[in-house]
RODO-2510 file (C-alpha; in nm, 4 decimals, decimal comma):
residues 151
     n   res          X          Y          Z
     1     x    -0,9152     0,0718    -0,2995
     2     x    -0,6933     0,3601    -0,1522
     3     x    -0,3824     0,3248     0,0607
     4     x    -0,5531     0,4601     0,3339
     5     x    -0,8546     0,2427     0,2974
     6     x    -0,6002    -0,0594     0,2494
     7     x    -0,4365     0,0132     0,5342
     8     x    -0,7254    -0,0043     0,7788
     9     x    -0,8540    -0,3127     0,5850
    10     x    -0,5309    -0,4415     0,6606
    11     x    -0,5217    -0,3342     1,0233
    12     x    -0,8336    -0,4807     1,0942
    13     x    -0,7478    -0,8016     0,9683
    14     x    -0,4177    -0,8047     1,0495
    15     x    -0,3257    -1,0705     1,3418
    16     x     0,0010    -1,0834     1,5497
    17     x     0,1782    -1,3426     1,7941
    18     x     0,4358    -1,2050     2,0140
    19     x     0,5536    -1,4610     2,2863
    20     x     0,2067    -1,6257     2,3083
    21     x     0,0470    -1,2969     2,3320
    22     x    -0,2572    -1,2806     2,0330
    23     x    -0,3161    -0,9254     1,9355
    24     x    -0,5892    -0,8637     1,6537
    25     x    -0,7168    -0,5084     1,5899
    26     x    -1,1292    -0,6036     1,5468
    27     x    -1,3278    -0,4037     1,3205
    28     x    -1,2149    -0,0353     1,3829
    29     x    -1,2514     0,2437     1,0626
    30     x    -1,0581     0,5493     1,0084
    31     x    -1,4275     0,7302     1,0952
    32     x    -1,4451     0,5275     1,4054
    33     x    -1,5111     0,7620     1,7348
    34     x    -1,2408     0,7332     1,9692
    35     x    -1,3094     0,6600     2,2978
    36     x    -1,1213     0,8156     2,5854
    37     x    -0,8474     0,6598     2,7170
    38     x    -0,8792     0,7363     3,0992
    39     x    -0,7552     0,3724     3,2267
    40     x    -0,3876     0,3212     3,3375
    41     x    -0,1425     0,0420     3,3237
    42     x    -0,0810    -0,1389     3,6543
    43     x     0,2331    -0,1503     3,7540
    44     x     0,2899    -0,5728     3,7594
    45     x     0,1211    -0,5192     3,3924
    46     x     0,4050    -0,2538     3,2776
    47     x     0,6588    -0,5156     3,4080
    48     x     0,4781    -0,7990     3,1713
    49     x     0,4981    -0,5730     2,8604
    50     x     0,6659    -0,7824     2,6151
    51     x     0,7711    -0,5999     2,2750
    52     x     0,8386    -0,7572     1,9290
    53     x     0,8985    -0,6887     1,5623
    54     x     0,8029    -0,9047     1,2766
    55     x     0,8730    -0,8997     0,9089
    56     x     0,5129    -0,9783     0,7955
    57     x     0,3479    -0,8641     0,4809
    58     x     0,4476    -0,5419     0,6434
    59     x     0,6948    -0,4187     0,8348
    60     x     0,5795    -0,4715     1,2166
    61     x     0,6657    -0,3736     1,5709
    62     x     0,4538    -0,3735     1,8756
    63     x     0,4120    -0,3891     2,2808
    64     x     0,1747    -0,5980     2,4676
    65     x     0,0989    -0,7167     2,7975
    66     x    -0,2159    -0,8870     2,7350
    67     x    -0,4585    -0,9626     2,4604
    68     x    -0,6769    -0,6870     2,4996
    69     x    -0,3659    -0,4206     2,6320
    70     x    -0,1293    -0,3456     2,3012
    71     x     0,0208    -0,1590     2,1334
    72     x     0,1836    -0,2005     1,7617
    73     x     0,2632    -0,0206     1,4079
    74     x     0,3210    -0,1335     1,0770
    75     x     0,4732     0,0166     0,7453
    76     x     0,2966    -0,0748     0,4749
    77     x     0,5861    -0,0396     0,1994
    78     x     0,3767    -0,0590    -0,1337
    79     x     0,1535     0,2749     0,0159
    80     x     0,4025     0,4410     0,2439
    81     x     0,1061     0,4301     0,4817
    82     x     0,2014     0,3547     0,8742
    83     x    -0,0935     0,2270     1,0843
    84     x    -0,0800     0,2655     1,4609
    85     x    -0,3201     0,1061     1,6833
    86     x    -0,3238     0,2132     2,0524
    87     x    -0,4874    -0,0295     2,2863
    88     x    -0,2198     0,0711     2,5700
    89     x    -0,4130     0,1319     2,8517
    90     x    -0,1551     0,4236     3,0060
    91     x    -0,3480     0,7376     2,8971
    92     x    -0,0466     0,7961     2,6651
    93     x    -0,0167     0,8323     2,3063
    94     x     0,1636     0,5357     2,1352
    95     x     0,5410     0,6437     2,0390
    96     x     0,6393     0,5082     1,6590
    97     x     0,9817     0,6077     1,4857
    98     x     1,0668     0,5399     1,1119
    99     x     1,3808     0,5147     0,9849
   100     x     1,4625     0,5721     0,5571
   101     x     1,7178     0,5324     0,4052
   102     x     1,8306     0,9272     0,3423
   103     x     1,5760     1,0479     0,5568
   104     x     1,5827     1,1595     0,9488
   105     x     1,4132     0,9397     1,1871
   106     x     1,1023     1,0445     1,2117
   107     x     0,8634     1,0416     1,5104
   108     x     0,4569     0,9738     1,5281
   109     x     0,2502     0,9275     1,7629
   110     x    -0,1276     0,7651     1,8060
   111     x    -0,2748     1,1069     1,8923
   112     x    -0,4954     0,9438     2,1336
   113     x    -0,6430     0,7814     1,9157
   114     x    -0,7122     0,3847     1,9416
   115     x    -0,6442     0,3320     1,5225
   116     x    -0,4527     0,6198     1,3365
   117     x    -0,3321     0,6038     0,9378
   118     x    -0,0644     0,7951     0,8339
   119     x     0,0096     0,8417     0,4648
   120     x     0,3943     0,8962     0,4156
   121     x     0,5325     0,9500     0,0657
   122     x     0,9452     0,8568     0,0405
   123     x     1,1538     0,7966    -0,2449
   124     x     1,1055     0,4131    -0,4098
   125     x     1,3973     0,1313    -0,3441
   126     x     1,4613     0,2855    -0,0005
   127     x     1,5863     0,0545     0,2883
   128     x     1,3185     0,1121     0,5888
   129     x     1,2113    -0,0051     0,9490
   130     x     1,0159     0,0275     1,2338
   131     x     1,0480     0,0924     1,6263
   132     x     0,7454     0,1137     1,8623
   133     x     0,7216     0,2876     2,2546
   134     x     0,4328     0,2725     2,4904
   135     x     0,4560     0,6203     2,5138
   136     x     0,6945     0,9189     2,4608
   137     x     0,7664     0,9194     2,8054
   138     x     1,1294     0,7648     2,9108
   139     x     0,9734     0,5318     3,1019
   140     x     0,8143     0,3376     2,8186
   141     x     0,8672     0,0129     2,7121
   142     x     1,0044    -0,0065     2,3566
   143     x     1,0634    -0,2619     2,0422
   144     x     1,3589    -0,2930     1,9217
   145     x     1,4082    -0,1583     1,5614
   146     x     1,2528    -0,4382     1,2713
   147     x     1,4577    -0,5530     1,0408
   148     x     1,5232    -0,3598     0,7344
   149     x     1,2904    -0,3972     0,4236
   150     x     1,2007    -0,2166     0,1034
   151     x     0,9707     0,0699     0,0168
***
């Protein structure tokens, strides 16, 4: 199995708690249509956005106000991979900054899309973590960084 492929399997399987809020991903697949995202957060919803990292299997940080309205990425450190799943229902792209040791921060986003795989190669035995935004718009609600770990 590829990292890519691993990382979806993993995404889809993957399960989070976060204040009481359950957030699984389903069954998506890389090939998986996206739909469009034309719904928009309420307002009393955007206040209940509650964002969390864990230190999982994978490195993990994430937004949600509900089960079904999320947001969260994860590092997978033995592929370099970084999944982000978009279930954010703002009509924004999902905001996700990585930090390396010796690297920049660097910035993705969800590209609209509800599950996106990024493969992202970095030097071995680097300290790394993970910070997650509703959007890239000031406004958004982020995590705070995760704790570091080890690609």
């Amino acid at each position: 199995m590829h990292a890519r492929e691993k990382a979806v399997a993993a995404a889809c399987a993957l399960a989070i708690t976060a204040g009481g809020l359950a957030a699984s991903v389903g069954t998506a697949s890389a090939d998986t249509p996206t739909p469009r995202r034309t719904a928009s957060v309420s307002l009393a919803e955007a206040k209940k956005t509650k964002c969390y990292t864990h230190a999982v299997s994978d490195i993990t940080a994430g937004c949600a106000s509900s089960k079904k309205n999320r947001t969260f990425a994860w590092f997978d450190t033995d592929g370099d991979d970084i999944g982000i799943v978009d279930r954010y229902r703002n009509g924004r792209s999902t905001k996700v900054k990585l930090k390396v040791e010796g690297y920049k921060v660097r910035k993705y986003s969800s590209k609209g899309k509800s599950l996106r795989v990024v493969d992202a190669n970095f030097k071995e035995n680097r300290m790394v973590r993970i910070k997650v935004c509703t959007s890239f718009s000031k406004k958004a609600k982020c995590s705070g960084w995760s704790k570091w770990d080890v690609t």
